[in-house]
TORKOL-4160 file (C-alpha; in steps of 0.2 Angstrom, whole numbers, padded with zeros to 4 digits, m for minus):
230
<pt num="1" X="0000" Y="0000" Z="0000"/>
<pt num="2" X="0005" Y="0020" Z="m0005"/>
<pt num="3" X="0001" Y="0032" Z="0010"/>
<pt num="4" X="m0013" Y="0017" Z="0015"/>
<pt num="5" X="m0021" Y="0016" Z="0000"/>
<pt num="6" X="m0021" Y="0000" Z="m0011"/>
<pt num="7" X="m0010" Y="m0005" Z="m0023"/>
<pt num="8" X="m0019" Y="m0012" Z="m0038"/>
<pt num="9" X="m0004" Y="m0023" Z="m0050"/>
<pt num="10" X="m0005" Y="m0028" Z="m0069"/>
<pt num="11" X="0008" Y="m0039" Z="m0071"/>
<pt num="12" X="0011" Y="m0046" Z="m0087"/>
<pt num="13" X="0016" Y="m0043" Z="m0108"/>
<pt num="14" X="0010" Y="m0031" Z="m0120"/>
<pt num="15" X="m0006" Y="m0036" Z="m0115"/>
<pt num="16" X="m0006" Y="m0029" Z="m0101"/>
<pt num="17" X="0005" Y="m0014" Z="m0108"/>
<pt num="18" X="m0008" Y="m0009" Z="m0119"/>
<pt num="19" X="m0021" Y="m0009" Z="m0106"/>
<pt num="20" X="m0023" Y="0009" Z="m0106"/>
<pt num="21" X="m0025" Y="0013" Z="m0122"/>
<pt num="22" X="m0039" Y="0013" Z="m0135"/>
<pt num="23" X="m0054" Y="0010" Z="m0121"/>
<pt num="24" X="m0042" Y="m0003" Z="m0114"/>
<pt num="25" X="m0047" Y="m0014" Z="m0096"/>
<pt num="26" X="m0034" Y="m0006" Z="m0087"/>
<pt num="27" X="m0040" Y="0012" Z="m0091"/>
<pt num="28" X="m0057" Y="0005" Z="m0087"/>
<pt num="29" X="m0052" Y="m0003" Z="m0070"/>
<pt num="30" X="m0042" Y="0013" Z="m0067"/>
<pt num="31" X="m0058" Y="0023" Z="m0069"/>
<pt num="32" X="m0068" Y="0010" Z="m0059"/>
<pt num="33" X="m0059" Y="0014" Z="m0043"/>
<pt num="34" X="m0056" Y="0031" Z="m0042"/>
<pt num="35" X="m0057" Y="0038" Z="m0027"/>
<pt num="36" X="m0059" Y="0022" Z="m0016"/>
<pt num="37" X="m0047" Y="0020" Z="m0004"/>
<pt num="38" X="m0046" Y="0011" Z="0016"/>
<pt num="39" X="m0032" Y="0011" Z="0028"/>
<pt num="40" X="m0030" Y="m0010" Z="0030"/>
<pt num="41" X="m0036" Y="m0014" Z="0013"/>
<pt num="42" X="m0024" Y="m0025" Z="0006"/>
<pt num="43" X="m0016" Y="m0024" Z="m0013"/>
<pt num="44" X="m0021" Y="m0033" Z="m0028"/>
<pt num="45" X="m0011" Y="m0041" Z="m0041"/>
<pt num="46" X="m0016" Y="m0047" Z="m0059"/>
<pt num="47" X="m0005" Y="m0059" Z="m0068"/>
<pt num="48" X="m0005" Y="m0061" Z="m0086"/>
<pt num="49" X="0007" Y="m0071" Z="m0096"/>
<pt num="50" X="0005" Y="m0085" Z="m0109"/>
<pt num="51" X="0004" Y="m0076" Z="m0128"/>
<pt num="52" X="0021" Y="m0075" Z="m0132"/>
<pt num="53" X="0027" Y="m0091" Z="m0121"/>
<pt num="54" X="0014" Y="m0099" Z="m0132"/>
<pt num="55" X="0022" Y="m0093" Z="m0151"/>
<pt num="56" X="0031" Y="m0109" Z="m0159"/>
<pt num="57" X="0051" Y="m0110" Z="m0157"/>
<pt num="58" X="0060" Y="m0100" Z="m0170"/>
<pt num="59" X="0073" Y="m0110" Z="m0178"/>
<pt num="60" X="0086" Y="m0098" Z="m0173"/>
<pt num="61" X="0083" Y="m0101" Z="m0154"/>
<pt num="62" X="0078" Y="m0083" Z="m0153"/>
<pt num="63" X="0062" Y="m0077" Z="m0147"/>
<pt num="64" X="0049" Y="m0079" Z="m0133"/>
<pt num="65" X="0045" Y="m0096" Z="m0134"/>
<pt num="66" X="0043" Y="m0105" Z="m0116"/>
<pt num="67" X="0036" Y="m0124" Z="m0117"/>
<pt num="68" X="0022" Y="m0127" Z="m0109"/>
<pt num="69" X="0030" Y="m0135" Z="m0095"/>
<pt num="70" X="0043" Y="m0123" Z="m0092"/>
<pt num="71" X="0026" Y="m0109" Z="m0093"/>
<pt num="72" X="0019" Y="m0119" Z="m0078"/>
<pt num="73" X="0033" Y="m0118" Z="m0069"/>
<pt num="74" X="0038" Y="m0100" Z="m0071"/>
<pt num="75" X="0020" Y="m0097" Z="m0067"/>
<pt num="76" X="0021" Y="m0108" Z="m0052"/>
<pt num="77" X="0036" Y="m0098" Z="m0045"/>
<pt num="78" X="0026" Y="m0081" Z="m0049"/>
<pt num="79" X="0012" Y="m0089" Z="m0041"/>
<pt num="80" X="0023" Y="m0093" Z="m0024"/>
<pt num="81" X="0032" Y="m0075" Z="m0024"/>
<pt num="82" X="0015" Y="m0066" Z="m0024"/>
<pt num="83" X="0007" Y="m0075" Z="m0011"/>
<pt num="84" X="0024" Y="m0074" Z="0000"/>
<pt num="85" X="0023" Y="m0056" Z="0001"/>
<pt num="86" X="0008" Y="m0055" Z="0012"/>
<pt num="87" X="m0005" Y="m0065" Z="0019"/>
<pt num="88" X="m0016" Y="m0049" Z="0012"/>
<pt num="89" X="m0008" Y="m0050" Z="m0005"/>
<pt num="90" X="m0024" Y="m0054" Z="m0015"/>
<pt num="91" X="m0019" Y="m0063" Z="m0032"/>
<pt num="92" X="m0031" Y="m0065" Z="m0051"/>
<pt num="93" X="m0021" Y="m0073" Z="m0066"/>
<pt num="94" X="m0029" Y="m0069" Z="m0082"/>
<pt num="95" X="m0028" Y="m0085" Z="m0094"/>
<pt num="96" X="m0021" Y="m0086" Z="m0115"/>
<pt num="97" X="m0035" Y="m0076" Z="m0124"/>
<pt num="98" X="m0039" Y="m0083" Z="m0141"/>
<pt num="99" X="m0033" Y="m0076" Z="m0155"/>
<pt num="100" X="m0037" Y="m0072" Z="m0173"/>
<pt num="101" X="m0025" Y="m0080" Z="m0184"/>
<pt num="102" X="m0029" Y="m0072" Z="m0199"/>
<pt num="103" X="m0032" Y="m0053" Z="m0194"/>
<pt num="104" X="m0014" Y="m0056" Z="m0185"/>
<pt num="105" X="m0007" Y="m0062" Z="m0201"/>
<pt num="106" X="m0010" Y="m0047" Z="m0210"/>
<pt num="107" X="m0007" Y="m0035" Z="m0197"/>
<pt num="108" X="0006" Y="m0023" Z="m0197"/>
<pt num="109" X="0016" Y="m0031" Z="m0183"/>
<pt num="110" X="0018" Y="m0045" Z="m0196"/>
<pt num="111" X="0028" Y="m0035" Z="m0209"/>
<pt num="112" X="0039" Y="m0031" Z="m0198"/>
<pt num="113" X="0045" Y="m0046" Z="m0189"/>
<pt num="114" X="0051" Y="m0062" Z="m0193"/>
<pt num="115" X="0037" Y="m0075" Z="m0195"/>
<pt num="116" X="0029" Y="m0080" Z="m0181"/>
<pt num="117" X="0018" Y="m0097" Z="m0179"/>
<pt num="118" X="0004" Y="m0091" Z="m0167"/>
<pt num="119" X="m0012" Y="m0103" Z="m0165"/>
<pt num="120" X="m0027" Y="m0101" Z="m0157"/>
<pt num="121" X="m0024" Y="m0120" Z="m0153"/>
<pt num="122" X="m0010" Y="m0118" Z="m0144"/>
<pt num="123" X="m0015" Y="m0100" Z="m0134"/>
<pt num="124" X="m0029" Y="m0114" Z="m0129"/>
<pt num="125" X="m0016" Y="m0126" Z="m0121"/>
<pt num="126" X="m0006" Y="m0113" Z="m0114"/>
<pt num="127" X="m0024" Y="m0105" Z="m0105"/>
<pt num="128" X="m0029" Y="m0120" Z="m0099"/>
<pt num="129" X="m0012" Y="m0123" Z="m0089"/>
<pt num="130" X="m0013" Y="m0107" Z="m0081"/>
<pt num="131" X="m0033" Y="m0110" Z="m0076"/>
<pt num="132" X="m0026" Y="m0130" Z="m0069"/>
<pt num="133" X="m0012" Y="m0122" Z="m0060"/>
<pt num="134" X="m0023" Y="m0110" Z="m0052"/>
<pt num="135" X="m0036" Y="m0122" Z="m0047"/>
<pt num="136" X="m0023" Y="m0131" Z="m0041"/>
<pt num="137" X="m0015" Y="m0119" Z="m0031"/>
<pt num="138" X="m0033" Y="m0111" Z="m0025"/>
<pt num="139" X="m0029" Y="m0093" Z="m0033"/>
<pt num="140" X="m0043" Y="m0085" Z="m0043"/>
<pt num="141" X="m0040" Y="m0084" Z="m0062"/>
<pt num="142" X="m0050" Y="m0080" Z="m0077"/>
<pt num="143" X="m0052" Y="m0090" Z="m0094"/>
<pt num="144" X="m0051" Y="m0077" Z="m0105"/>
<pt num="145" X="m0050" Y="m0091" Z="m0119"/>
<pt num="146" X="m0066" Y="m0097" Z="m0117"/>
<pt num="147" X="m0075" Y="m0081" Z="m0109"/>
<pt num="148" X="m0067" Y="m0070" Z="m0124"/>
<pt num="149" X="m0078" Y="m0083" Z="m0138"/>
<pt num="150" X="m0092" Y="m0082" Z="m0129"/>
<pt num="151" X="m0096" Y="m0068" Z="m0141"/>
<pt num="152" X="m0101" Y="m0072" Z="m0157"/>
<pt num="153" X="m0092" Y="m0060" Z="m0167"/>
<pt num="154" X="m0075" Y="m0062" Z="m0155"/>
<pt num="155" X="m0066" Y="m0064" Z="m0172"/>
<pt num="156" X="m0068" Y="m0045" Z="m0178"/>
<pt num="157" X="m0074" Y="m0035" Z="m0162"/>
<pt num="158" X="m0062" Y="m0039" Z="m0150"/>
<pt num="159" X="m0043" Y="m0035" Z="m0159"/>
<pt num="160" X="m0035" Y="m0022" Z="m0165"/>
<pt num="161" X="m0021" Y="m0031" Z="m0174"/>
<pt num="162" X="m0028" Y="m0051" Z="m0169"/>
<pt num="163" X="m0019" Y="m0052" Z="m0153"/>
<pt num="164" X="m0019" Y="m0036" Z="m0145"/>
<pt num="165" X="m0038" Y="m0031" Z="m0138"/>
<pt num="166" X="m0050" Y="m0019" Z="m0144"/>
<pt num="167" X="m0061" Y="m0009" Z="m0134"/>
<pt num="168" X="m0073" Y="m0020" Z="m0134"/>
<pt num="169" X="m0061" Y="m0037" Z="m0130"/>
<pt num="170" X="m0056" Y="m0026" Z="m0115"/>
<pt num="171" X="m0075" Y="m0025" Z="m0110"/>
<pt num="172" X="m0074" Y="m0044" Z="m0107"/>
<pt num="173" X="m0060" Y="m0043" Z="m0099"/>
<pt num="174" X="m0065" Y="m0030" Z="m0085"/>
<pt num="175" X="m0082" Y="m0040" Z="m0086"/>
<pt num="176" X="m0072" Y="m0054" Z="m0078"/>
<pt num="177" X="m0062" Y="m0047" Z="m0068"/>
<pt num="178" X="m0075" Y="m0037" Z="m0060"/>
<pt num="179" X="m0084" Y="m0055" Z="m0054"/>
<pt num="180" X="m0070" Y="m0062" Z="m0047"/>
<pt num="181" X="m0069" Y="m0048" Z="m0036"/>
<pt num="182" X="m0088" Y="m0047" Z="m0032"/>
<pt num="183" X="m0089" Y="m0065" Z="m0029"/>
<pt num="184" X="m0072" Y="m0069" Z="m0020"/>
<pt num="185" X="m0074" Y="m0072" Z="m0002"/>
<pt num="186" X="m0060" Y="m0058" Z="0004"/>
<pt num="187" X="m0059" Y="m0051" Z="0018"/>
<pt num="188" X="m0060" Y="m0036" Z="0017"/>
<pt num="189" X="m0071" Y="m0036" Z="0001"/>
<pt num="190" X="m0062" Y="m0026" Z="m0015"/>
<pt num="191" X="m0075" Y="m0026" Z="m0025"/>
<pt num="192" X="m0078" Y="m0006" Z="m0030"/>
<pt num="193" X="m0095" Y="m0005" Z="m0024"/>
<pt num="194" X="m0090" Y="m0013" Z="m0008"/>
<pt num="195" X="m0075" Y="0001" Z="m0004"/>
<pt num="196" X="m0078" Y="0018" Z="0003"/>
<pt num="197" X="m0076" Y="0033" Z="m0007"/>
<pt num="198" X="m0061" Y="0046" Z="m0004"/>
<pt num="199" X="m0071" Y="0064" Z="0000"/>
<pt num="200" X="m0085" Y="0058" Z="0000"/>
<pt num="201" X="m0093" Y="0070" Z="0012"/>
<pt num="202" X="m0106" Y="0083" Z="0005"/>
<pt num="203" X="m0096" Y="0099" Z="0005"/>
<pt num="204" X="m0102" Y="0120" Z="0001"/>
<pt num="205" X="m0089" Y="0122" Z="m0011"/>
<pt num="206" X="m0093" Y="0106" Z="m0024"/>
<pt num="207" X="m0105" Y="0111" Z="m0038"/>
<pt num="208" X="m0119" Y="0121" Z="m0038"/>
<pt num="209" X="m0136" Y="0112" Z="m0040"/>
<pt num="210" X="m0149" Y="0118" Z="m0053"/>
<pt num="211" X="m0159" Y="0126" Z="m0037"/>
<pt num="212" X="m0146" Y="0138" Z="m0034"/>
<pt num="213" X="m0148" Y="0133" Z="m0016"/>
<pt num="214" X="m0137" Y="0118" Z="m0012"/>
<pt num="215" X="m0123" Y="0109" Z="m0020"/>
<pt num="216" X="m0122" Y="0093" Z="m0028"/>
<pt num="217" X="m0109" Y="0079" Z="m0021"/>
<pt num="218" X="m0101" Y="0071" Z="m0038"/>
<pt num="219" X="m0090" Y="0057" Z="m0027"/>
<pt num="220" X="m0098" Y="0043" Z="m0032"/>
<pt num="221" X="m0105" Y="0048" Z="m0051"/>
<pt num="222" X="m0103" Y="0037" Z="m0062"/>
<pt num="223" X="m0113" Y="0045" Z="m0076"/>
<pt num="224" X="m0098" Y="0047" Z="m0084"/>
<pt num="225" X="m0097" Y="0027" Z="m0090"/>
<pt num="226" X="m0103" Y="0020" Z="m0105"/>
<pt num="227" X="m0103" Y="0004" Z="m0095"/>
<pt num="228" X="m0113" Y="0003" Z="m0079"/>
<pt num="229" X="m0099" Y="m0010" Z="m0070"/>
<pt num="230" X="m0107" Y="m0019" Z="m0060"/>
């Protein structure tokens, strides 16, 4: 925690890099808990890590291939360090997503590199590792594999470039997340509805109502969102 307030982590690759732009879940979730804050409320960390272990070996030995079972381990050892910080470190792994071969293929991304073997089989094998290790190790995860093609046109709506997400793939992500952390039996609770609001006392100097005669508290507005989270 910063000056009592919790720390919220995203751990992870360019997924998780890009999580803050173009409508992205960790803009959403950064948006999501503004202004909440408690003294004892303990940090949460979010793990993502499987896309680029999960690309075929290039021939040259370069690259960021990881076999499976060397990805179960280094997620094992992750898995371990986080819940050794604290007995209050609160932990979610986020799965493989799928991917779509074909927009990938003609992306950008794809002139530029060497060729790179990605399958939407194999972002399958490597998602359901992370989700066997978690069950195993009783941490929270999400399947973003299968909750991703859930949606019937996952294909086209939820990438910008095939692998990175869209606006809209990061919707299912934050979907996700959020009930994990509404249904988890923490103590105490983070989900956002749950946490107190910083300032939220009503106050003469915050805006003036249409009445002219009283002022409007806009703490816990959320009018704002496109999305009512839940």
């Amino acid at each position: 925690m910063l000056g009592g307030r919790p720390l919220f982590v995203l751990f992870g690759s360019s997924i998780v890099q890009y999580s803050f732009s173009n409508g992205g879940w960790g803009a959403a979730l950064a948006d999501i808990y503004a202004r909440k804050d408690a003294p004892l409320q303990p940090s949460l960390v979010i793990v993502y890590f499987g896309g680029n272990d999960s690309i075929a070996a290039h021939p040259s030995g370069l690259g960021p291939h990881v076999p499976i079972d060397e990805y179960i381990i280094n997620m094992r050892k992750i898995a371990e360090h986080l819940k050794s910080l604290s007995e209050k470190t609160r932990v979610i792994f986020l799965s493989c997503p799928p991917l779509n071969e074909e927009m990938l293929r003609n992306s950008i991304s794809s002139s530029i590199l060497s060729e790179i073997v990605r399958t939407n089989e194999t972002c399958r094998l490597y998602s359901d590792a992370c989700v066997s290790l978690c069950k195993e190790m009783d941490l929270k995860v999400v399947d973003l594999w299968n909750a991703m093609q859930k949606r019937e046109d996952w294909m086209t709506a939820c990438f910008t470039d095939g692998l990175h997400l869209s606006e809209e793939g990061s919707k299912i992500v934050v979907e996700e997340i959020m009930k994990v952390l509404k249904e988890a039996d923490w103590d105490p609770c983070l989900h956002w509805k749950v946490m107190p609001t910083e300032f939220a006392e009503d106050s003469p100097y915050d805006l003036v109502s249409s009445s002219g005669q009283s002022t409007v508290n806009p703490s816990e507005w959320t009018i704002h969102r496109t999305i009512p989270w839940d």
